[in-house]
C-alpha positions as a printed NumPy array, in Angstrom:
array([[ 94.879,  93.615, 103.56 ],
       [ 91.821,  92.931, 105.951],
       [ 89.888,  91.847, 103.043],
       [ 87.944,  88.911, 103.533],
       [ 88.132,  89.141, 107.252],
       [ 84.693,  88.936, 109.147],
       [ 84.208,  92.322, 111.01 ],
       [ 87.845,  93.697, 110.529],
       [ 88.683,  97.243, 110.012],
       [ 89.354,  97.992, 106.478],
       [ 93.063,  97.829, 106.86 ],
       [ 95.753,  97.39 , 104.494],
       [ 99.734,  97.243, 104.14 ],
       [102.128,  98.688, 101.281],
       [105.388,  98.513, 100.106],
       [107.251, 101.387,  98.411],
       [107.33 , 101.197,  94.618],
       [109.244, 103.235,  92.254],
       [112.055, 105.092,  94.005],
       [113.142, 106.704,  91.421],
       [113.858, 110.567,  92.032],
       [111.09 , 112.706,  90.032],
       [111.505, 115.922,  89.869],
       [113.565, 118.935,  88.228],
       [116.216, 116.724,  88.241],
       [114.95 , 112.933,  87.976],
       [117.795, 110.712,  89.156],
       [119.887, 108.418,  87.38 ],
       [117.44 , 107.623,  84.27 ],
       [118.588, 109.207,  80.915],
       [119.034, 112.749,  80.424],
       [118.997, 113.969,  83.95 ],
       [122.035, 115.49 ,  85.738],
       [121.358, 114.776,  89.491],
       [122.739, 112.254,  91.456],
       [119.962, 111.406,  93.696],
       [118.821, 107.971,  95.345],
       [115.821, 107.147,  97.618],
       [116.028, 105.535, 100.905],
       [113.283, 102.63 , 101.886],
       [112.765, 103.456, 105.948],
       [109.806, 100.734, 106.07 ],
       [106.545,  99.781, 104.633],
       [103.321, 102.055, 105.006],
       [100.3  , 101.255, 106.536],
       [ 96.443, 102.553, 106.256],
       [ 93.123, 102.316, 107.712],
       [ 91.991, 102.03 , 103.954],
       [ 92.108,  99.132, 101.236],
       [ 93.211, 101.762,  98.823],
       [ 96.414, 102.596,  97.814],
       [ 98.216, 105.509,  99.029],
       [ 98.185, 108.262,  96.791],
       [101.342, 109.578,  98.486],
       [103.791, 108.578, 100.919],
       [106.572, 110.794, 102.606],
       [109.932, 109.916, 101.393],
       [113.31 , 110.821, 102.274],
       [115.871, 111.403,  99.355],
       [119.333, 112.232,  99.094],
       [121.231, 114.35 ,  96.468],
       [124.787, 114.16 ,  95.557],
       [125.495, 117.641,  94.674],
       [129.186, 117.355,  93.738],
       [128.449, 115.232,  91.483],
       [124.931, 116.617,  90.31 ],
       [124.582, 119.059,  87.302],
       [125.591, 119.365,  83.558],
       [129.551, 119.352,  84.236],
       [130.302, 116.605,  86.193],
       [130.572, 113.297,  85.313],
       [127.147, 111.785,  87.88 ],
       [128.929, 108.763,  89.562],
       [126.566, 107.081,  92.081],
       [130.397, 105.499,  94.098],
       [130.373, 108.644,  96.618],
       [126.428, 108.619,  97.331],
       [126.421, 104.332,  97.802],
       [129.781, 105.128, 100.417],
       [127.473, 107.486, 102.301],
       [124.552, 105.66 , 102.312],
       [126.491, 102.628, 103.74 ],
       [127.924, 104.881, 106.143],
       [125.169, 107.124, 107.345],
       [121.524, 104.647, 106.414],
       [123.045, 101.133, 106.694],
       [120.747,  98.062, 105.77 ],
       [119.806,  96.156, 108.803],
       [121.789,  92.858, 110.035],
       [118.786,  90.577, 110.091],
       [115.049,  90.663, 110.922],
       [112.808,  89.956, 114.144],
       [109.481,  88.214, 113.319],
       [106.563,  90.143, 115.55 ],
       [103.311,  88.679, 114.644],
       [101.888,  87.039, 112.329],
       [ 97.826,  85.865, 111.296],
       [ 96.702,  83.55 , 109.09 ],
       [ 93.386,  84.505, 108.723],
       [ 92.561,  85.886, 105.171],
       [ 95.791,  86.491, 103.221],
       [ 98.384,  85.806, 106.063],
       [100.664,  88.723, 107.342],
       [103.835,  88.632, 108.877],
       [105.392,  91.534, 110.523],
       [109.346,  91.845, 110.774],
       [111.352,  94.202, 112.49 ],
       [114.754,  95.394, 111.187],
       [117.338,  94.928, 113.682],
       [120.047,  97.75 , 112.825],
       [123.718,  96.794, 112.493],
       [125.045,  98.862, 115.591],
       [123.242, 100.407, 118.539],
       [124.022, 104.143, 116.674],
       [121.186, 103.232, 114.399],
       [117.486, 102.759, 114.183],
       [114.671, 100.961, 112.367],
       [111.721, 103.437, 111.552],
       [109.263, 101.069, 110.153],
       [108.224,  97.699, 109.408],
       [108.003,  95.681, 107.184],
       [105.889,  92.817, 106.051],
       [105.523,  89.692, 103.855],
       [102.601,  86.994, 103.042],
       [105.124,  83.947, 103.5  ],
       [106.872,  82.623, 106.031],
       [110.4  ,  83.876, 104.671],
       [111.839,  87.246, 106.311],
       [111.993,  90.033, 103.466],
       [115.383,  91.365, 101.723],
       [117.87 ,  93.196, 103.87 ],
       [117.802,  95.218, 100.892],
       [114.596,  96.31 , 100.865],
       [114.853,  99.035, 104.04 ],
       [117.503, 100.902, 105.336],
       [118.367, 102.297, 109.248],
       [119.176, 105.509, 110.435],
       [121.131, 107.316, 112.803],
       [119.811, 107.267, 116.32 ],
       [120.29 , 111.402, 116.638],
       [118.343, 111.863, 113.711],
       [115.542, 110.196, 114.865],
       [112.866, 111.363, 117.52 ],
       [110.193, 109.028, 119.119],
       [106.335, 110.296, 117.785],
       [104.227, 110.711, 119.931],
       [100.831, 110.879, 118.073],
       [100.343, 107.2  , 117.024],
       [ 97.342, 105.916, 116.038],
       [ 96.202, 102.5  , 116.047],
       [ 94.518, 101.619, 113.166],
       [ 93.737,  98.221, 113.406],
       [ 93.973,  95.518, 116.591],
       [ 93.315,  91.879, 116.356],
       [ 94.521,  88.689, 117.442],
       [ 97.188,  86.376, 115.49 ],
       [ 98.797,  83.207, 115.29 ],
       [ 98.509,  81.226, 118.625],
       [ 95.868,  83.897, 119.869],
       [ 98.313,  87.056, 120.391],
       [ 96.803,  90.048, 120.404],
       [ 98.501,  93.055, 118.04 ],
       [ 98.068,  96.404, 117.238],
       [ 98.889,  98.239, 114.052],
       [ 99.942, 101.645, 114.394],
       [100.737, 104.62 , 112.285],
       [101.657, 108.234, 112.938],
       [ 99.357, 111.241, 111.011],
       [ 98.667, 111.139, 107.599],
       [ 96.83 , 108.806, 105.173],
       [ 99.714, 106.335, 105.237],
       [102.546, 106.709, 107.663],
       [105.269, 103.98 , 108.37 ],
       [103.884, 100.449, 109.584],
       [104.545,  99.552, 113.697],
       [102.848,  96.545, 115.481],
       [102.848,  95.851, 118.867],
       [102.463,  92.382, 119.782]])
């Protein structure tokens, strides 16, 4: 967060927490009959030090193997989430401050040039996050936004300036230009 920084923009950084699928049918905890698994696309920024109270999120359903009859194995939905939202192959440091608590921006680089990175993500050490913790999509599925807002601009490590944008709503998907 901008906490603690002289004269910054309330500004603050989150991670998503608690994927699991609620709902009707609430994912692989006990008694539900969906096969269902959320996908990490980045981390979420605001121009707020409060936590969002809600984040779009895209989730997939297994419906051949969802419902009271079948026998809900998670095999066919981790096949097509390898196949069709890949984890990335490594991550590009962007910026980073060390003013406050320090931030460190990392973009995903995707695994093939038929995918893409829709967020950001960040960490308060040195060490790049786990490949694990975002996935890619495919480059057809995605569109370039327009409507991006910068939130927060400031300068970082070895004076380079930065820029933290978002697209509309109270949180959207972190991206820093550096």
């Amino acid at each position: 967060t901008s906490a603690g920084v002289r004269g910054a923009t309330p500004t603050s950084i989150w991670r998503p927490a608690d994927l699991v699928p609620k709902g009707k049918l609430q994912g692989a905890r006990r008694g539900s009959n969906a096969v269902k698994q959320r996908i990490p696309l980045g981390h979420y920024a605001r121009q707020s030090l409060e936590a969002p109270s809600e984040v779009m999120l895209l989730e997939i359903t297994d419906e051949k193997h969802s419902g009271i009859f079948v026998r809900h194995s998670m095999e066919a939905i981790r096949q097509f989430l390898e196949a069709f939202f890949p984890h990335p192959v490594r991550f590009r440091k962007v910026w980073q401050q060390h003013v406050g608590t320090p931030v460190h921006v990392w973009e995903p680089i995707p695994p093939a040039p038929e995918f893409v990175a829709l967020g950001m993500l960040s960490t308060v050490g040195e060490a790049a996050p786990s490949l694990q913790e975002v996935r890619c999509v495919p480059r057809p599925w995605a569109s370039r936004l327009e409507d991006l807002e910068a939130i927060w601009s400031g300068v970082g490590v070895e004076h380079v300036p930065a820029s933290f944008w978002t697209g509309p709503g109270s949180a959207a998907l972190l991206h820093v230009t550096a």
